[in-house]
N, C-alpha and C positions, 0 to 999 in steps of 0.2 A: 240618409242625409245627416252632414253633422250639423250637428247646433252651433252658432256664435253668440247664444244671448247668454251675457256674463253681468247684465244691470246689474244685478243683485250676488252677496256674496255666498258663498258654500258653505253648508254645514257638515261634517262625517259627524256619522252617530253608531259609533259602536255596536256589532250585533250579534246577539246571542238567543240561546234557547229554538223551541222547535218553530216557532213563528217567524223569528228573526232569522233562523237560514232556509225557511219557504220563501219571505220575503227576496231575500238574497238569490236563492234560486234563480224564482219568476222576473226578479232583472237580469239576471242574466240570460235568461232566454227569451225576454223581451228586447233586449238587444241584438242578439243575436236572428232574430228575424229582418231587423234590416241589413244585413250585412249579405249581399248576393252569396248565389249559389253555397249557403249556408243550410245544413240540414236540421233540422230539430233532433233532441236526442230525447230517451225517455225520461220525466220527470222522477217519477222515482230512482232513477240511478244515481242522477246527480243530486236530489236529498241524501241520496245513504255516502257519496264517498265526501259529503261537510258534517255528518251526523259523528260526533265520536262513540257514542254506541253503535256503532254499526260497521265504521270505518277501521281496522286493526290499523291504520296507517298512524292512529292517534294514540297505538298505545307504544310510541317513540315521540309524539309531535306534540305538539302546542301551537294555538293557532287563533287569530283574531280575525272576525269580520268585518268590514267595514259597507257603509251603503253613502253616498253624499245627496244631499237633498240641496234642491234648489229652489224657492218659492213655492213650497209643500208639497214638489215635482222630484223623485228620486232619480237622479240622469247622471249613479256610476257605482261601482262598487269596486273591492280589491279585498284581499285575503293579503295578511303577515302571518307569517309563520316559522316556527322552528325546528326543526329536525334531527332529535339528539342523535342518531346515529351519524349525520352528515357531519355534524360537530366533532366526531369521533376520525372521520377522514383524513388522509394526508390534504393535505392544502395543495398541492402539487396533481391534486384530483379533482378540484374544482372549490371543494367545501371547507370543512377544516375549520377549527375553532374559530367562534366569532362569527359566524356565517349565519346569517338570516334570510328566511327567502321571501318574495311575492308572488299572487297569482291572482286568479279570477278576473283580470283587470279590464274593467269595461270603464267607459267616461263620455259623453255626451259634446265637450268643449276641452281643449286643449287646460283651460283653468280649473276642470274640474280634477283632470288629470293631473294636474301636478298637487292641487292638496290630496288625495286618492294618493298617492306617493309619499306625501310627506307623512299625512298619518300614517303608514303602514311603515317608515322609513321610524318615526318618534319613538311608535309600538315597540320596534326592535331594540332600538336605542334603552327603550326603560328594563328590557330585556336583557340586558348586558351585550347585545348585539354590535360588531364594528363594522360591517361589512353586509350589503344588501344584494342580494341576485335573483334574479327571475325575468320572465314569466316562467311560472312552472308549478301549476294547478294540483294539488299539491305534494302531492308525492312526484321526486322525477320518473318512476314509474307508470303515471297517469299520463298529463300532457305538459311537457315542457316543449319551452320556447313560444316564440313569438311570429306565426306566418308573415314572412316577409314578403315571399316568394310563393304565387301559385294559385292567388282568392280568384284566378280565373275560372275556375273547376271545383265542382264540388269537391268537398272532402270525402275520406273513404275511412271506414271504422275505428272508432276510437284515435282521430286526427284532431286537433284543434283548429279551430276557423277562424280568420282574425279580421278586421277591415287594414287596409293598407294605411292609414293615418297614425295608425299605435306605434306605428315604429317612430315617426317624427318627433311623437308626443312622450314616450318614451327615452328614446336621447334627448332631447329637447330638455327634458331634465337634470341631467346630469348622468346616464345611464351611456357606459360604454359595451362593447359587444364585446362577450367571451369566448363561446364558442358558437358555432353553426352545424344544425342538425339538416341532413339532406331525407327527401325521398325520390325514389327512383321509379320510373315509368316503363313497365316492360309490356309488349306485343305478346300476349300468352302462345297466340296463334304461330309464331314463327319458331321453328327449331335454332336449335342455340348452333353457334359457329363451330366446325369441326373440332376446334380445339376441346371444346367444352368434351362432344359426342367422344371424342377419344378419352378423356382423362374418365368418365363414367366408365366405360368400357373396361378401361385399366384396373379401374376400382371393383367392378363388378368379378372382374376374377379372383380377386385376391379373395383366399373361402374364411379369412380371419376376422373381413368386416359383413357388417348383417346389416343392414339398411330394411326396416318395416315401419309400417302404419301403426299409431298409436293404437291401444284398445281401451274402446270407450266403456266397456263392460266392466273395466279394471281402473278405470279412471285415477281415483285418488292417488291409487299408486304410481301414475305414469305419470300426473301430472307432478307429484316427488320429486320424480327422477328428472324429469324437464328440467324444474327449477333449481335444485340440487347443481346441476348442469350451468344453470346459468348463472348462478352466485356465483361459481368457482370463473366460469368462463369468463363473465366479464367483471371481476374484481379489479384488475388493473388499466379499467376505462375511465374516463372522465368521468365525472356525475355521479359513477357508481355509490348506491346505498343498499346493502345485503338486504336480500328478504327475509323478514321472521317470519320461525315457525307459523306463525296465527296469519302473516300476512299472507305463505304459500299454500295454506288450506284454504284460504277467503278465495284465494286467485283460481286455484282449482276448481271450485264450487262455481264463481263465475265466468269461469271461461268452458264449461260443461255444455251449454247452449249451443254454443257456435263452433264445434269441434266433430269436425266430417274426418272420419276415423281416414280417409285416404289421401286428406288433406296436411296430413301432420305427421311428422317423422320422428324414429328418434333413431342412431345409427348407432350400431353396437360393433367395437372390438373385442373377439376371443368370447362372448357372450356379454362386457359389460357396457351399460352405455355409457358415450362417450361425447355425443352429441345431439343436438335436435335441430330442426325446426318447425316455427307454427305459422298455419297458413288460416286466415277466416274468411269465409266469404262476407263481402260488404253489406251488413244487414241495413248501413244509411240509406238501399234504394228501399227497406219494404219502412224503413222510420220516416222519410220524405212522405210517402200514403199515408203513414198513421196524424203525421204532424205531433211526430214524440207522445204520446195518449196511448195507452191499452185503452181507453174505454171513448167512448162505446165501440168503435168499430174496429182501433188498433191492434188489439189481440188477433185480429183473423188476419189483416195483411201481416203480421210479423209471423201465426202460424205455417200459414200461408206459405213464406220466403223460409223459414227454415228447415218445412218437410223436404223441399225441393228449389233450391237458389241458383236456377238457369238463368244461365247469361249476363249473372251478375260479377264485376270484380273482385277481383282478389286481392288482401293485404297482408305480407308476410310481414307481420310486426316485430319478431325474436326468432334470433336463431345463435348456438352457443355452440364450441369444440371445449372440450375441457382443456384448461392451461398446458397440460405435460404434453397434448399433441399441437397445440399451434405452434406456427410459423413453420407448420412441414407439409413434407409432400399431400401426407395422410390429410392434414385440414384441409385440403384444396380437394382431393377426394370424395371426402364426404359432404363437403355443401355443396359440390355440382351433384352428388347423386342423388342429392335429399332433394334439390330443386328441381333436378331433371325432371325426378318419377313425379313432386308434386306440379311440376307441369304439364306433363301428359294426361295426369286426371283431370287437373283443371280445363283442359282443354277439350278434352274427348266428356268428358262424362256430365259437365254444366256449360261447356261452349262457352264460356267464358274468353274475352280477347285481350284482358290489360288486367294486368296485377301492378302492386304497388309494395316497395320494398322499403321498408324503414321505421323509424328513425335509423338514420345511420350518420356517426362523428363524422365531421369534415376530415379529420386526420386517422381517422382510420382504414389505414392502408392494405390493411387485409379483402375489407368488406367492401372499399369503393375499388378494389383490382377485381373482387366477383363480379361487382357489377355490372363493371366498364367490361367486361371480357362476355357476358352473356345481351352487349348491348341493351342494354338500359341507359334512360339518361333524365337526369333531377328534372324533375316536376315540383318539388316543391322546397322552399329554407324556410327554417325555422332559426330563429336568435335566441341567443341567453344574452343577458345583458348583466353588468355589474354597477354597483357606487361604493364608494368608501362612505361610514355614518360619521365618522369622525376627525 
């Protein structure tokens, strides 16, 4: 339900230290319980990605909490923050000097939402800040954008869940829309359209590409080469912000968990690799059980789903060609074979019926012709929105 009791005026009060972003946290996932088909995430993860010890995301960023209280009632919160490498961007990329972002953004009444804005809007400004953009929680790496499109249906692993009012309350500020992030809906259960089953086949004879399953045994290294992969690959995207060194070990380390070695591909030319993709099964059905808690009983439902995750969906979050082969025969190649084979497992070996493909740019014409051609079709939008501060 939202609130419209605005009697009284708002206060933000700045937040720091380990109490102020527990605080911070537990509103935001007290929010988030009212918002339908919303799934709780683990408390500990989202303390460790606002912790700057913890977080390498912070050793590029600076970043301010905020929490709004209302008659000694806290009903909102938002994150400002900076992102020296996005600073470092072409502007013609999204970010680009001057560019301050927001996130976290919860708010109770359309009035609380707009100071929740302004503070994180002033913050930037004292910052040397001209320019405001977000939602984008806070690395774009994490959860950007803002669900416009899809709070009909739960979300599926590391997705953001919005209520449908944010958007109102959001423009309703002065926030215009920049870009639009889709995800795609696919039938795991259905074979892909002859076109697809031929360009596999095509690919599968040529003996120069190698298409296999990651090795978990070798992890650190492969998850390298992944990312390695994907700095290069999508350098010339929108949003794009390179990973450091400290950021691709943290990613590695936690993306170790949810990496089913026949789930994840990396495809190799002449022996080097060239591409990937990564596929997780949706651990939000065994976190809905847990209600986000390892304890007391959390740890057995999540062990539970990760010995064996039947019949759960699938989310293909990342998947990269290196620059020197896109826009070729070869990129089309190897993301139908990477997806093919991760479809046949998905389908035969956890019965799985529906995966879920993205983020993916509005304008990226590569990734929405895969999709459109192996019938998938958007389930969900996500917005970026901007303001000028000045």
């Amino acid at each position: 339900m939202v609130s419209t009791n605005t009697d009284s005026a708002v206060s933000i009060e700045p937040i720091d230290g380990k109490k102020g972003r527990a605080r911070f946290v537990d509103l935001g996932r007290a929010f988030s319980k009212r918002v339908e088909n919303s799934v709780p995430q683990l408390r500990s993860e989202q303390l460790e990605l606002v912790n700057p010890e913890k977080n390498p995301f912070f050793g590029h960023a600076r970043a301010q909490l905020f929490i709004a209280i209302r008659n000694g009632r806290e009903v909102g919160r938002i994150s400002a923050h900076i992102d020296e490498l996005a600073l470092e961007m072409p502007p013609e990329q999204g970010f680009g000097p001057g560019t301050g972002l927001f996130g976290y953004f919860d708010a109770e009444d359309q009035d609380t939402a707009r100071s929740l804005l302004d503070a994180a809007q002033n913050w930037l400004r004292e910052q040397g800040m001209d320019r405001c953009v977000g939602p984008i929680s806070m690395s774009i790496w994490e959860e950007p954008g803002l669900l416009v499109k899809g709070q009909d249906h739960a979300p599926v692993i590391m997705m953001g869940h919005h209520p449908a009012h944010y958007q109102d309350w959001i423009e309703g500020a002065g926030y215009g829309r920049i870009k639009t992030l889709f995800t795609y809906d696919l039938d795991i259960q259905k074979q892909f359209p002859p076109i697809v089953q031929r360009i596999v086949k095509s690919g599968a004879r040529n003996e120069r590409i190698t298409v296999r399953s990651v090795r978990k045994k070798d992890w650190d290294n492969e998850a390298a080469k992944i990312l390695s992969i994907l700095n290069d690959a999508w350098s010339d995207n929108w949003g794009f912000v390179p990973l450091t060194p400290e950021e691709i070990a943290h990613t590695g380390v936690k993306l170790k968990p949810v990496i089913h070695e026949e789930l994840n591909m990396i495809a190799e030319l002449d022996g080097k690799p060239v591409a990937f993709m990564l596929t997780f099964p949706d651990v939000n059905y065994a976190l809905a059980k847990s209600g986000g808690k390892l304890f007391p009983t959390g740890w057995w439902h999540l062990l539970k789903w990760a010995r064996n995750p039947l019949n759960c969906d699938m989310r293909v979050p990342l998947m990269g060609v290196l620059k020197e082969h896109q826009n070729s025969r070869l990129a089309s190649q190897l993301a139908f074979m990477m997806i093919s084979q991760i479809r046949d497992k998905a389908a035969a070996t956890y019965q799985s019926n529906r995966g879920e493909i993205g983020w993916i740019l509005e304008d990226n014409q590569g990734m929405v012709a895969i999709a459109d051609t192996i019938n998938s079709k958007i389930n969900r939008e996500y917005a970026i929105y901007e303001r000028q501060l000045r």
